[in-house]
Phi, psi and omega in degrees: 000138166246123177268125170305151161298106174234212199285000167292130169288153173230158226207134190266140156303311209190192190257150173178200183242167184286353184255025126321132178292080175235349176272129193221140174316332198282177179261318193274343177108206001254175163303148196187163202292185194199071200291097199279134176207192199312337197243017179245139183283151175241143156212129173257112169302163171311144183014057192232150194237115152246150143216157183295145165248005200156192166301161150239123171264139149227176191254334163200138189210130177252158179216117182295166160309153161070008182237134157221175207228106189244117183269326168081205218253003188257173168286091171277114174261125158243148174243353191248155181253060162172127187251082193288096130279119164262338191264212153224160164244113184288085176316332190053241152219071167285162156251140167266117208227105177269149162203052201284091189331327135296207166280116177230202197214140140254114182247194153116172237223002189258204197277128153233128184230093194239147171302252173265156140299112176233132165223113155252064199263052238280331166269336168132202240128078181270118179260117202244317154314134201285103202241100175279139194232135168246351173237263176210124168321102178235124186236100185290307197213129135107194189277153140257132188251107176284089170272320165301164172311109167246154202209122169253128198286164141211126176227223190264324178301359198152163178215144151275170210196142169277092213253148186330117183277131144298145172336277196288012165283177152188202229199083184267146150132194166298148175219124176243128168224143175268167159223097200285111177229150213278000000 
């Protein structure tokens, strides 16, 4: 069956890609494919491997210890207002792109090794987690507030970079920016 998104979280089964049959309403399975969009909470369970095959919408999504989430070249849509890594998340040079109907929050205690950043958070956006960019910070809508270590890389390979804030955006906290010279 591929089963829709509904107000049930779906829970990765196993390592896989998100269109791949691994998601199950159980915490146990079993698995089975998932059209997963804007209105499904995700959580990649411990020690399970996911990646994108394309854009993906979710509506909040966690990634447990010992689990990651590899986005490659694609587009992660979140619609919801929470974003977990407890595990880690692989940017490749992907985007994370929040777009959250509330006040929302990115957290967690895990790896976040992300290219770009788009936040249209029009209610805000507290980022309590330590979030290195390795490509460019896009502040679309509302505050974004650092409470965690934010950071723009720079090494001999790319520099992060602060991409135009909008009007109606703006940019509370600490900012760490590197600069890499040879």
């Amino acid at each position: 069956c591929v089963c829709a998104g509904t107000n049930a979280p779906w829970y990765s089964q196993g390592s896989g890609s998100f269109t791949d049959a691994i998601w199950s309403h159980n915490i146990a399975g079993p698995g089975a494919l998932a059209a997963l969009n804007s209105a499904s909470d995700v959580i990649i369970q411990s020690g399970h491997a996911v990646t994108l095959a394309g854009v993906q919408d979710v509506h909040d999504i966690s990634v447990e210890a010992t689990a990651s989430l590899g986005l490659g070249a694609n587009t992660l849509n979140v619609f919801g207002n929470s974003v977990d890594i407890d595990g880690s998340l692989l940017g490749g040079t992907g985007n994370l792109n929040l777009e959250p109907t509330g006040a929302a929050t990115l957290d967690g205690s895990g790896t976040l090794n992300l290219f770009d950043l788009t936040v249209n958070a029009p209610n805000g956006l507290n980022c309590l987690a330590n979030a290195p960019i390795r490509g460019t910070l896009s502040l679309v809508n509302g505050a974004f507030t650092a409470t965690g270590a934010v950071s723009l890389v720079s090494n001999v390979n790319l520099t992060g970079r602060l991409g135009p804030v909008a009007a109606t955006a703006s940019y509370v906290g600490d900012l760490t920016v590197n600069r890499y010279i040879p």
